[in-house]
HTML snippet that shows the backbone in 3Dmol.js (N, CA, C, O; Angstrom):
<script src="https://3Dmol.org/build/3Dmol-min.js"></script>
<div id="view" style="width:600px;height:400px;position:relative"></div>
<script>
const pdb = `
ATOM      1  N   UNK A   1     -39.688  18.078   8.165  1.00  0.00           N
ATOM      2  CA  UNK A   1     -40.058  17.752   9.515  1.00  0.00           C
ATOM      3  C   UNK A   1     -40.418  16.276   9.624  1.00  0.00           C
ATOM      4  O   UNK A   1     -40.005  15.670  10.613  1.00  0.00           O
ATOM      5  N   UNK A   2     -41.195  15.590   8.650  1.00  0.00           N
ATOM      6  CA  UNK A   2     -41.553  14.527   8.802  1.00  0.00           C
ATOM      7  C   UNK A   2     -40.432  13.032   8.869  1.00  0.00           C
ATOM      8  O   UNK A   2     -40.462  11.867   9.266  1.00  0.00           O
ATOM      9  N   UNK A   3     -39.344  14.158   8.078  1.00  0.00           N
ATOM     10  CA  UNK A   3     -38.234  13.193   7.926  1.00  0.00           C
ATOM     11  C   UNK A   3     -37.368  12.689   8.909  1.00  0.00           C
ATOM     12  O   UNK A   3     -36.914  11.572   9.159  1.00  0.00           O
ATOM     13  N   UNK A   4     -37.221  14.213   9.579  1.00  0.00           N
ATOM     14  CA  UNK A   4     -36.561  14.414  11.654  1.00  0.00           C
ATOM     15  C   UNK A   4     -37.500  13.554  12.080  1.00  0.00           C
ATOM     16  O   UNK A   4     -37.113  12.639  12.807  1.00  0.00           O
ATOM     17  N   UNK A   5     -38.706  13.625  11.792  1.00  0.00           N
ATOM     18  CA  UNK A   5     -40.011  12.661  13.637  1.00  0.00           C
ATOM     19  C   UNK A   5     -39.344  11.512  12.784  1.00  0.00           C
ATOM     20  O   UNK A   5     -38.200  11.298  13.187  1.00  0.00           O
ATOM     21  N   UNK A   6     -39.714  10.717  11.735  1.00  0.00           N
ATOM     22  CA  UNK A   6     -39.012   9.516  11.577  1.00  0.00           C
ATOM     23  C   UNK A   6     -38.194   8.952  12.063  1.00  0.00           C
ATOM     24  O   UNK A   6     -38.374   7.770  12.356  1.00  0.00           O
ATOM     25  N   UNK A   7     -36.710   9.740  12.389  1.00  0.00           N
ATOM     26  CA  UNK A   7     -35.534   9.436  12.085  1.00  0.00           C
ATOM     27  C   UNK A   7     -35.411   9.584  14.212  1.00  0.00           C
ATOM     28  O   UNK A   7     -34.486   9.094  14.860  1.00  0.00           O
ATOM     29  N   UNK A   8     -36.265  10.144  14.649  1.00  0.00           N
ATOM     30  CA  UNK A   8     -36.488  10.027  15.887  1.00  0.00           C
ATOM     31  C   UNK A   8     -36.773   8.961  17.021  1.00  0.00           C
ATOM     32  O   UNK A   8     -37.546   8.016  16.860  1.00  0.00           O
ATOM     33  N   UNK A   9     -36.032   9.223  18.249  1.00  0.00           N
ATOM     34  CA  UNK A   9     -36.298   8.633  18.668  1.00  0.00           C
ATOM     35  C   UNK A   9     -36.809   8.037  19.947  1.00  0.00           C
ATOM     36  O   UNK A   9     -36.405   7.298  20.845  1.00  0.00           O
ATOM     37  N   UNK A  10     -38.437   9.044  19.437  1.00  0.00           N
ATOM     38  CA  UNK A  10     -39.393   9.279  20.129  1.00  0.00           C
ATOM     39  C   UNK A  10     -40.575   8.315  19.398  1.00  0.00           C
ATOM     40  O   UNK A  10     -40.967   8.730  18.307  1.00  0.00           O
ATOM     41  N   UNK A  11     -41.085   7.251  19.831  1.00  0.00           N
ATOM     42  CA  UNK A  11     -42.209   6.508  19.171  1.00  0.00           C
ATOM     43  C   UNK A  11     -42.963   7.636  18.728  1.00  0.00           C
ATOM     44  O   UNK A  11     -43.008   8.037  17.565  1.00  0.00           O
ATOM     45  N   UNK A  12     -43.481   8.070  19.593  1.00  0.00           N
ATOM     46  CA  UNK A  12     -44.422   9.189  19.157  1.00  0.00           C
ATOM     47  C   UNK A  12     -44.452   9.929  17.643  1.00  0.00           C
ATOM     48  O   UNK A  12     -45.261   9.877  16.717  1.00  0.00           O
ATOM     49  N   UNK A  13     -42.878  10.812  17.884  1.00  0.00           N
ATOM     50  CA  UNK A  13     -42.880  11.487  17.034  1.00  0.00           C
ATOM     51  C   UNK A  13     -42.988  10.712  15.846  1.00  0.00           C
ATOM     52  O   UNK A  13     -43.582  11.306  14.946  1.00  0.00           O
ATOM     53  N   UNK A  14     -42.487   9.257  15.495  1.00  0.00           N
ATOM     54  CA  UNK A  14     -42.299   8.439  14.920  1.00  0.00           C
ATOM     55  C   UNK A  14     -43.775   8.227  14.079  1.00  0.00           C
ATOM     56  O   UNK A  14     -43.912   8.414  12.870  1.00  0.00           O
ATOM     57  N   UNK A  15     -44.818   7.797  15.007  1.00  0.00           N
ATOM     58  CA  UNK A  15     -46.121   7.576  14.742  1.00  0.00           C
ATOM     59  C   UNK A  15     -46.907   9.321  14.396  1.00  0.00           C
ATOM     60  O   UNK A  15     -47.980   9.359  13.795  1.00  0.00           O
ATOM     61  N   UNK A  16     -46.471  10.150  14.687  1.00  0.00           N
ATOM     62  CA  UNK A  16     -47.317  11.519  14.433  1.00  0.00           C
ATOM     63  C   UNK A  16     -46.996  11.940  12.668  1.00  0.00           C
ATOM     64  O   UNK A  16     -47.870  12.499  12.006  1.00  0.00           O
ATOM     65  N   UNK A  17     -45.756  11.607  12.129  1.00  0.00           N
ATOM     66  CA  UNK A  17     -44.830  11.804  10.924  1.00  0.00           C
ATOM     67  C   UNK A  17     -45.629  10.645  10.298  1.00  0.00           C
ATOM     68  O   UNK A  17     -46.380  11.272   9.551  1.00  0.00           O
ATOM     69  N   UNK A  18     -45.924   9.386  10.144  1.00  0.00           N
ATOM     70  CA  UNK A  18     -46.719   8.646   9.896  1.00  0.00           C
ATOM     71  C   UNK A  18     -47.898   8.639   9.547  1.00  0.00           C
ATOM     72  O   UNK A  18     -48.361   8.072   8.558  1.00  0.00           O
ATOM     73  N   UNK A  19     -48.596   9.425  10.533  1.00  0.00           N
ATOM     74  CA  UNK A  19     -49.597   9.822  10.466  1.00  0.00           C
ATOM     75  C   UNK A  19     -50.207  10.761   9.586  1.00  0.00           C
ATOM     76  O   UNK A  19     -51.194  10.534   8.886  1.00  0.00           O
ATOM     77  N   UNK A  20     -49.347  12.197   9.681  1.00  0.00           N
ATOM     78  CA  UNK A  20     -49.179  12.976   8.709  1.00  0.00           C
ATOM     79  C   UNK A  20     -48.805  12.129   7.459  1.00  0.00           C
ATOM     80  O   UNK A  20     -49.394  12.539   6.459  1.00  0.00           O
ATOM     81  N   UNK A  21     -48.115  11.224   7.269  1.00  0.00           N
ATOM     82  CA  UNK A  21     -47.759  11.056   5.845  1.00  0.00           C
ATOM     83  C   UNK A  21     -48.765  10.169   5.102  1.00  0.00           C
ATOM     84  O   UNK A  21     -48.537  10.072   3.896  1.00  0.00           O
ATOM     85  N   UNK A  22     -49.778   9.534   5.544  1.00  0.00           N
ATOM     86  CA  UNK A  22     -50.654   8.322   5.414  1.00  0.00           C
ATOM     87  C   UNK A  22     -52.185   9.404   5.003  1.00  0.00           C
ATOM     88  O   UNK A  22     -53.035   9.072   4.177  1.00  0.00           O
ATOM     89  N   UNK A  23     -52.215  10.813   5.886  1.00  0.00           N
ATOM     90  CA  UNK A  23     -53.219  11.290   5.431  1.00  0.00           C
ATOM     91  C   UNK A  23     -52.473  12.785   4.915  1.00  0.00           C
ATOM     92  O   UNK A  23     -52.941  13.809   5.413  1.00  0.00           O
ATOM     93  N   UNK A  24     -51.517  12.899   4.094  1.00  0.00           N
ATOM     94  CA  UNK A  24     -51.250  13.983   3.281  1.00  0.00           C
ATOM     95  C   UNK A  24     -52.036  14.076   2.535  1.00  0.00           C
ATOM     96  O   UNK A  24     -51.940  15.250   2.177  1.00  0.00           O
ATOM     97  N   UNK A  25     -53.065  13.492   1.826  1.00  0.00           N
ATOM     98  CA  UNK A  25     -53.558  14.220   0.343  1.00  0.00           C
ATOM     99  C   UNK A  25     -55.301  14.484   0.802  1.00  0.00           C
ATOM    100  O   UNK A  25     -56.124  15.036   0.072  1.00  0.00           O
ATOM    101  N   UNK A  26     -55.520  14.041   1.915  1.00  0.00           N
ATOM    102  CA  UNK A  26     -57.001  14.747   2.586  1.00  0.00           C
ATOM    103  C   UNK A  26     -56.506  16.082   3.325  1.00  0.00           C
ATOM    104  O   UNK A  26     -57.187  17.107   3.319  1.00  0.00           O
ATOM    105  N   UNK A  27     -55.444  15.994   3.868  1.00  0.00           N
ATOM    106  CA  UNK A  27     -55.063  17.350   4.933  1.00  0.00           C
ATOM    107  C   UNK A  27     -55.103  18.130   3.774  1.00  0.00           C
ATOM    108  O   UNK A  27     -56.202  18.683   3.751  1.00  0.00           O
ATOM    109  N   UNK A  28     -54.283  18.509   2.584  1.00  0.00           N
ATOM    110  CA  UNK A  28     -54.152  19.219   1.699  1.00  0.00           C
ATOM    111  C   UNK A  28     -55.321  19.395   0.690  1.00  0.00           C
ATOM    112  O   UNK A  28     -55.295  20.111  -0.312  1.00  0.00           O
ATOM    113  N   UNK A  29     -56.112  18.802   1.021  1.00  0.00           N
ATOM    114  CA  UNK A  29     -57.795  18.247   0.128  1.00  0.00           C
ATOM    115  C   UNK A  29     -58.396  19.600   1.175  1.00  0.00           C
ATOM    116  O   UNK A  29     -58.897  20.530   0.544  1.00  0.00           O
ATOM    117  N   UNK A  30     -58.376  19.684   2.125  1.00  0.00           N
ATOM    118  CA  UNK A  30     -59.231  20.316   3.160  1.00  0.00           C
ATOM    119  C   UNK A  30     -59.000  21.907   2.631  1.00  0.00           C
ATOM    120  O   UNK A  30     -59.862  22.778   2.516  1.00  0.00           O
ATOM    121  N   UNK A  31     -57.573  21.996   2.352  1.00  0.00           N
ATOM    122  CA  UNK A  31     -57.280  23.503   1.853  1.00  0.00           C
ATOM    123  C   UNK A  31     -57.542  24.511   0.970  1.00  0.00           C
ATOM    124  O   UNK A  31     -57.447  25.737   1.025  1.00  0.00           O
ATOM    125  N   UNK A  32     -58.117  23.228  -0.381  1.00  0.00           N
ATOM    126  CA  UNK A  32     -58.292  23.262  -1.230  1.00  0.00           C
ATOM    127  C   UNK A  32     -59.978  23.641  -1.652  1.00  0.00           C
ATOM    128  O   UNK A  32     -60.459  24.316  -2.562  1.00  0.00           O
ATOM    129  N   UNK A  33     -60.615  22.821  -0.471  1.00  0.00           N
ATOM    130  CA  UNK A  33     -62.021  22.850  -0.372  1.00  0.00           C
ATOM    131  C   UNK A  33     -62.034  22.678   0.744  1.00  0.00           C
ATOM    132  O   UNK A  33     -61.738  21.505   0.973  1.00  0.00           O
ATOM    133  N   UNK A  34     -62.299  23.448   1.965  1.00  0.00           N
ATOM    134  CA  UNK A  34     -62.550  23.518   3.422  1.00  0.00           C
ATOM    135  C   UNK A  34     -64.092  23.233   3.442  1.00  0.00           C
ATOM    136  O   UNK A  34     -64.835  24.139   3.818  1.00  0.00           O
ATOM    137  N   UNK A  35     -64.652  21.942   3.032  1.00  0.00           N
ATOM    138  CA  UNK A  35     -66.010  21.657   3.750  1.00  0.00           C
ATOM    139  C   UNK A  35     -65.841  20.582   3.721  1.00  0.00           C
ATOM    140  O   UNK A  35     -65.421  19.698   2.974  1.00  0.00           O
ATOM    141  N   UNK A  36     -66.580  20.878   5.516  1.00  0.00           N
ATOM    142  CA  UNK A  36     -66.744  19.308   5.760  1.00  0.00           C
ATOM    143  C   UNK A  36     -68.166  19.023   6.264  1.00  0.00           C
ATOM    144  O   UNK A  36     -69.104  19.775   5.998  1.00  0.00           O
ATOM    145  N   UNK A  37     -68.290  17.908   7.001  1.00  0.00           N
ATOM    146  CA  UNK A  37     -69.499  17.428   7.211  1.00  0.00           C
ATOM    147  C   UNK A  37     -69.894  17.726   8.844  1.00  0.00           C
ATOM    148  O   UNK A  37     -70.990  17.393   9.296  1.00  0.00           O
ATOM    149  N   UNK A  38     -69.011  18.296   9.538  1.00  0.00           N
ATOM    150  CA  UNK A  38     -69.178  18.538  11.243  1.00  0.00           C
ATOM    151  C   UNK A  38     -71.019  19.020  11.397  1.00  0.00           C
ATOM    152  O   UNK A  38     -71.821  18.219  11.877  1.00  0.00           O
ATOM    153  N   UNK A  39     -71.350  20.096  11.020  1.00  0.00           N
ATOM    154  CA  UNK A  39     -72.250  20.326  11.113  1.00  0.00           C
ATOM    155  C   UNK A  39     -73.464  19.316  11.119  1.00  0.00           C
ATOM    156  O   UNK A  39     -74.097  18.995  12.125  1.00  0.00           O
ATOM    157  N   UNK A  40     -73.672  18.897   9.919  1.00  0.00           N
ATOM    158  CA  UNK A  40     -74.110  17.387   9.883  1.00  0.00           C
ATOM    159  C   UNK A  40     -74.593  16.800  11.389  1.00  0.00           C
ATOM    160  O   UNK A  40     -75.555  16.803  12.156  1.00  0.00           O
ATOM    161  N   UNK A  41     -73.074  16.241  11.233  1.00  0.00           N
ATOM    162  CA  UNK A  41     -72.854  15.487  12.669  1.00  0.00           C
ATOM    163  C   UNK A  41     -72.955  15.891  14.246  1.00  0.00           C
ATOM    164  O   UNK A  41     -72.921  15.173  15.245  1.00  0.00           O
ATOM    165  N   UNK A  42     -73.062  17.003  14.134  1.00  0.00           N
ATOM    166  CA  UNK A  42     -73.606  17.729  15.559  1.00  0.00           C
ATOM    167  C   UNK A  42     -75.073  17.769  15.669  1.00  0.00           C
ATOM    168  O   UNK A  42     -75.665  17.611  16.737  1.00  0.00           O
ATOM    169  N   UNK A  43     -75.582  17.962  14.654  1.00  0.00           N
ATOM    170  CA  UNK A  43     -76.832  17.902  14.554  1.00  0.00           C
ATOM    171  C   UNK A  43     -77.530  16.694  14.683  1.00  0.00           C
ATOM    172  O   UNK A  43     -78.598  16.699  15.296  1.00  0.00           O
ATOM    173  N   UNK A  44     -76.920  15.266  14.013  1.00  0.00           N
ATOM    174  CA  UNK A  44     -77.052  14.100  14.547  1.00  0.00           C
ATOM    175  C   UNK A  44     -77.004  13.681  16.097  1.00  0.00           C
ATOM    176  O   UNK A  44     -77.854  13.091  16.763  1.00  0.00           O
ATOM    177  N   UNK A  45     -75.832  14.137  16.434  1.00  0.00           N
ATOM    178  CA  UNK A  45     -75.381  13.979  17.781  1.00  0.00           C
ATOM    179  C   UNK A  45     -76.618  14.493  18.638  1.00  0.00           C
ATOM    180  O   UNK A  45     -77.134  13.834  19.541  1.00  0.00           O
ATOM    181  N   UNK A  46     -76.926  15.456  18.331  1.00  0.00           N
ATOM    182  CA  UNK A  46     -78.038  16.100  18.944  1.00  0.00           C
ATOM    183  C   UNK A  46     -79.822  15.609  19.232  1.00  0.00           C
ATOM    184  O   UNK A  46     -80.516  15.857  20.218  1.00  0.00           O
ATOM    185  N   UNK A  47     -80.224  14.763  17.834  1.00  0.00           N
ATOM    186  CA  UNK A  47     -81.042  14.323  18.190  1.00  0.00           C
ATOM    187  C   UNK A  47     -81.051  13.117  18.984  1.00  0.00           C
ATOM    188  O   UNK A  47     -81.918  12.784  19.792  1.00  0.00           O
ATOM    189  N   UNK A  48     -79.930  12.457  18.650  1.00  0.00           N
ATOM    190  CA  UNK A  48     -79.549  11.471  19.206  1.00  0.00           C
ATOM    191  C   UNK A  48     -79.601  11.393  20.725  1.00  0.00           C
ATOM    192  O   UNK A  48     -80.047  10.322  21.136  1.00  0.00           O
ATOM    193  N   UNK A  49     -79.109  12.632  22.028  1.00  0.00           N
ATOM    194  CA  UNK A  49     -79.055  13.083  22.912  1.00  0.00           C
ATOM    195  C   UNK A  49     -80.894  12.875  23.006  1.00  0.00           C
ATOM    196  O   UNK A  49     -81.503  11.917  23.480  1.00  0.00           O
ATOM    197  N   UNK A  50     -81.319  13.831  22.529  1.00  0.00           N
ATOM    198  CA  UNK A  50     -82.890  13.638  22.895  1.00  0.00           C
ATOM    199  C   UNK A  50     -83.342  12.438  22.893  1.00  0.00           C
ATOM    200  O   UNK A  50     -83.807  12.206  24.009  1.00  0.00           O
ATOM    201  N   UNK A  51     -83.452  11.465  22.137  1.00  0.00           N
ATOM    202  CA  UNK A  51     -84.172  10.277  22.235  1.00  0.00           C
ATOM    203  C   UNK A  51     -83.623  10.066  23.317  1.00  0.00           C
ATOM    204  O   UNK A  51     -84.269  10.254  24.348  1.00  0.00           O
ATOM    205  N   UNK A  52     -82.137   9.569  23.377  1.00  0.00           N
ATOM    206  CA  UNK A  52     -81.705   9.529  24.791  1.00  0.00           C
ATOM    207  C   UNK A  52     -82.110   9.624  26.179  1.00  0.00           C
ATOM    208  O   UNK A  52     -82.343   8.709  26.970  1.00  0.00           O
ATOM    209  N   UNK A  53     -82.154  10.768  26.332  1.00  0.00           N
ATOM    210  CA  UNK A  53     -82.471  11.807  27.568  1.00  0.00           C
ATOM    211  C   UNK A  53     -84.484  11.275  27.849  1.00  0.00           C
ATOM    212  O   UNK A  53     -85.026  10.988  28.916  1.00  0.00           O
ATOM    213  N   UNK A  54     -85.120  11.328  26.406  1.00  0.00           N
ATOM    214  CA  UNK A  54     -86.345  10.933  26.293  1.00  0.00           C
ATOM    215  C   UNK A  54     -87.114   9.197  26.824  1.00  0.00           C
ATOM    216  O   UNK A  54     -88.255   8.827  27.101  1.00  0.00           O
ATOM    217  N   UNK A  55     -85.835   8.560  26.757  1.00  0.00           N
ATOM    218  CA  UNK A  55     -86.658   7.347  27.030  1.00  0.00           C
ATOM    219  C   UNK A  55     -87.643   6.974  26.144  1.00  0.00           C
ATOM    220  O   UNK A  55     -88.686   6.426  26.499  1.00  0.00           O
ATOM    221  N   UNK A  56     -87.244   7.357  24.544  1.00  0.00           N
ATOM    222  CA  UNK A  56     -88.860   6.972  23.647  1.00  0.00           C
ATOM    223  C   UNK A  56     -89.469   7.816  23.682  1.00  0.00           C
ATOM    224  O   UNK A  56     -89.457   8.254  24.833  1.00  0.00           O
ATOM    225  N   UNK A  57     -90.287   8.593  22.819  1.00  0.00           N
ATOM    226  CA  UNK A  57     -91.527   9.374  22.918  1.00  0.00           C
ATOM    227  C   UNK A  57     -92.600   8.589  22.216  1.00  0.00           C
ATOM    228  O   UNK A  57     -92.390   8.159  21.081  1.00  0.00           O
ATOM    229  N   UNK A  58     -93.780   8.375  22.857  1.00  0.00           N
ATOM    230  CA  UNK A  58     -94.631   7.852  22.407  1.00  0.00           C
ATOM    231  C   UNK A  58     -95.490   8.681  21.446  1.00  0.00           C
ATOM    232  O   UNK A  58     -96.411   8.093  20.879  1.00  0.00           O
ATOM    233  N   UNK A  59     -95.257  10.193  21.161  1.00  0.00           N
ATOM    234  CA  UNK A  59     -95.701  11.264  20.056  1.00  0.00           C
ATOM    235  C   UNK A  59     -94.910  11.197  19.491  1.00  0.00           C
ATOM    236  O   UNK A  59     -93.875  11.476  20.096  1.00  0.00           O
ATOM    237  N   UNK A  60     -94.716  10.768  17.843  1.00  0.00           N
ATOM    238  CA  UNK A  60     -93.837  10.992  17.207  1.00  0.00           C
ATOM    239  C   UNK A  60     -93.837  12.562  16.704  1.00  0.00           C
ATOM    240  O   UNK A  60     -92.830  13.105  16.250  1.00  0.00           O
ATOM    241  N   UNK A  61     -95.295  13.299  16.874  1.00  0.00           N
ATOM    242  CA  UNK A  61     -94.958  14.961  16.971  1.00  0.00           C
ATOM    243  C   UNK A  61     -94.432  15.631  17.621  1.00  0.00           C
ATOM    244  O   UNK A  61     -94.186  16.806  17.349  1.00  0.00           O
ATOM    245  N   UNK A  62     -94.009  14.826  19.047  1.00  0.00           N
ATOM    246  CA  UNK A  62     -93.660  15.398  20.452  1.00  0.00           C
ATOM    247  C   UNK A  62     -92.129  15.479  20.336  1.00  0.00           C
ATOM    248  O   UNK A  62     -91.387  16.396  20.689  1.00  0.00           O
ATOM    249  N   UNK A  63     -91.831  14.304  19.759  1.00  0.00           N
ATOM    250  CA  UNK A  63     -90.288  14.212  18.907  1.00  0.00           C
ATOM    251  C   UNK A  63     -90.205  15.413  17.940  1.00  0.00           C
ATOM    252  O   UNK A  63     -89.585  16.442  18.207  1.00  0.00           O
ATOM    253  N   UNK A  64     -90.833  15.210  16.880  1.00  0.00           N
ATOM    254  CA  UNK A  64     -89.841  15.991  16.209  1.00  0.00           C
ATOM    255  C   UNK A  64     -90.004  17.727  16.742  1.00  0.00           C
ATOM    256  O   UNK A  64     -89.200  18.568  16.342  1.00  0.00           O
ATOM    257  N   UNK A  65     -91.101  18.066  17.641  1.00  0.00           N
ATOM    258  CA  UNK A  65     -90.930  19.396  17.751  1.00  0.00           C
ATOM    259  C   UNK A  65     -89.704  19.268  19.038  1.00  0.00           C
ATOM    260  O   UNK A  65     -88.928  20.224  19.026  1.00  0.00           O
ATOM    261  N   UNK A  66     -89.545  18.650  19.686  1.00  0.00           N
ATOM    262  CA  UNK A  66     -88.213  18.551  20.559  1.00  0.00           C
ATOM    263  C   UNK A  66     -87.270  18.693  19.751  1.00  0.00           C
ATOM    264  O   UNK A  66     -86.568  19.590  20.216  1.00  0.00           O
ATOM    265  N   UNK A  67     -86.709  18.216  18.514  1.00  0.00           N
ATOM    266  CA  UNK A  67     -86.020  18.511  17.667  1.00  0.00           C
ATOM    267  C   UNK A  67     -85.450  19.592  17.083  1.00  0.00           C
ATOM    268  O   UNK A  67     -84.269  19.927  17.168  1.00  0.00           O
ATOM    269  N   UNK A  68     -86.615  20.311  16.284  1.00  0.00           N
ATOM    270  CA  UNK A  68     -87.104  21.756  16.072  1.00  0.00           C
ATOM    271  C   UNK A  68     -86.689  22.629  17.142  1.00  0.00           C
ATOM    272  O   UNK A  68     -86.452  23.796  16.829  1.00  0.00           O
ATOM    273  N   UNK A  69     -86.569  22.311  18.245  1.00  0.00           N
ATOM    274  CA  UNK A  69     -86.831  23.354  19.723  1.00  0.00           C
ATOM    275  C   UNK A  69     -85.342  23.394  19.697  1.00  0.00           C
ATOM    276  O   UNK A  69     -84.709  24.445  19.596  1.00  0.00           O
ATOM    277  N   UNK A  70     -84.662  21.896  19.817  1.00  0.00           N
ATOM    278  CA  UNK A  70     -83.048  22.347  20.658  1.00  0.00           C
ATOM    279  C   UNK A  70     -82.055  22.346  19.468  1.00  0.00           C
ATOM    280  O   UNK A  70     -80.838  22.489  19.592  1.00  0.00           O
ATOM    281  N   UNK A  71     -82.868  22.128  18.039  1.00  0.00           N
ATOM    282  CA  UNK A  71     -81.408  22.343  16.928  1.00  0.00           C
ATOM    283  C   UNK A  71     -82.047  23.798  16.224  1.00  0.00           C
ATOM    284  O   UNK A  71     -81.226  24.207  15.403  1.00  0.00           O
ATOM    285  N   UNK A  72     -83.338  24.755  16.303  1.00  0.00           N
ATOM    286  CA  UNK A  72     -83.570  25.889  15.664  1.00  0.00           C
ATOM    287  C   UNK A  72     -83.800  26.633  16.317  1.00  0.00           C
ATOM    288  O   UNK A  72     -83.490  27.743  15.886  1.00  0.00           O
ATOM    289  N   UNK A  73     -84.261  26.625  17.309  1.00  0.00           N
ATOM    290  CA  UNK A  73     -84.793  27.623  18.715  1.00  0.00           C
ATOM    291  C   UNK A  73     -86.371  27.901  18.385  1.00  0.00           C
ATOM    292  O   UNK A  73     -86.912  28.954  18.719  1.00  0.00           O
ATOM    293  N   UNK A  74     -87.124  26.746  17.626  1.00  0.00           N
ATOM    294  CA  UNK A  74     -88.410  27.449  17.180  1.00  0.00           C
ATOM    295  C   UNK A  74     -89.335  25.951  17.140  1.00  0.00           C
ATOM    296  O   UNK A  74     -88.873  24.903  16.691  1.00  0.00           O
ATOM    297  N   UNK A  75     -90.186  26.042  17.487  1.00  0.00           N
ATOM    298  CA  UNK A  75     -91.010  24.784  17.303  1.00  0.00           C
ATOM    299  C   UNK A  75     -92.258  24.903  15.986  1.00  0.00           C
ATOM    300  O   UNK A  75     -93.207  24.147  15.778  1.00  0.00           O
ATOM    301  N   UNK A  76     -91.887  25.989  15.328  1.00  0.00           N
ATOM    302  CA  UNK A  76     -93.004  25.461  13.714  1.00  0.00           C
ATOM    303  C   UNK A  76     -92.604  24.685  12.604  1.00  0.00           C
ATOM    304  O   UNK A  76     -93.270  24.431  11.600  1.00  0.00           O
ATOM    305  N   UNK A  77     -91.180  24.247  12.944  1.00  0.00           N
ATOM    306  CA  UNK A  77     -91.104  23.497  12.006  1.00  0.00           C
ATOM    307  C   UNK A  77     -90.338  23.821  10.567  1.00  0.00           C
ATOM    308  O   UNK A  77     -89.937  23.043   9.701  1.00  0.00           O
ATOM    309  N   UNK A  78     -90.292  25.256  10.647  1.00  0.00           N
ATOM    310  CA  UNK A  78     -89.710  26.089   9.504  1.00  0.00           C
ATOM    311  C   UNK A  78     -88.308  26.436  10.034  1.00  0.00           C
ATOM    312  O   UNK A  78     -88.021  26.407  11.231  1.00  0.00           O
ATOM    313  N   UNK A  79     -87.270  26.840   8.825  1.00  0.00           N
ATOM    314  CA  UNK A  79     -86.278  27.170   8.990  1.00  0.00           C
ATOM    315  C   UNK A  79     -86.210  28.570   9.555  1.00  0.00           C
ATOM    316  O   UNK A  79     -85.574  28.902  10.555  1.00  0.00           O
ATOM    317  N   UNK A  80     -87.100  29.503   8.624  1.00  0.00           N
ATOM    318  CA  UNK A  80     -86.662  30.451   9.063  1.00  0.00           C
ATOM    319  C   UNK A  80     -87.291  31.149  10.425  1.00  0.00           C
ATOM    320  O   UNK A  80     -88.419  30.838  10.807  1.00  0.00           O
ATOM    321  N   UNK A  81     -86.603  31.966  11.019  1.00  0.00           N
ATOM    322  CA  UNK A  81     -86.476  32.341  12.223  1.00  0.00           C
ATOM    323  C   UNK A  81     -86.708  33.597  12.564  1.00  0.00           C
ATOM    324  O   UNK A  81     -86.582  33.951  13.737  1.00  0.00           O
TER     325      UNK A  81
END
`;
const viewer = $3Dmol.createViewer("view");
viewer.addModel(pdb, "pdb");
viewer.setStyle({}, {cartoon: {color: "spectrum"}});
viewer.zoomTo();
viewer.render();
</script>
């Protein structure tokens, strides 16, 4: 397939075959070991939103139980639930 989008002559397809071929050995890395870091990063994203939305909190306790509240559903601070 990659050889047809090449040989195409569709930029696109041109650049998608490219694309695929530049990151073949992570796409096939993923299969091999399917973890990634998304989670992580949503969770970042997330506090990130709060400070945001917050304008600063002048409690840095007031922070992190805002934290606690919209990434665990629990404000003690503990994981478990």
């Amino acid at each position: 397939w990659i050889q047809l989008a090449k040989q195409s002559p569709f930029a696109s397809f041109q650049e998608a075959a490219n694309t695929l071929e530049r990151w073949k050995e992570p796409i096939l890395s993923y299969f091999l070991c399917p973890y990634t870091n998304a989670r992580i990063e949503g969770t970042n994203h997330k506090i990130k939103n709060i400070k945001r939305r917050a304008y600063g909190y002048r409690n840095l306790e007031r922070f992190r139980l805002r934290v606690f509240l919209e990434c665990t559903g629990n404000t003690t601070g503990s994981q478990a639930a």
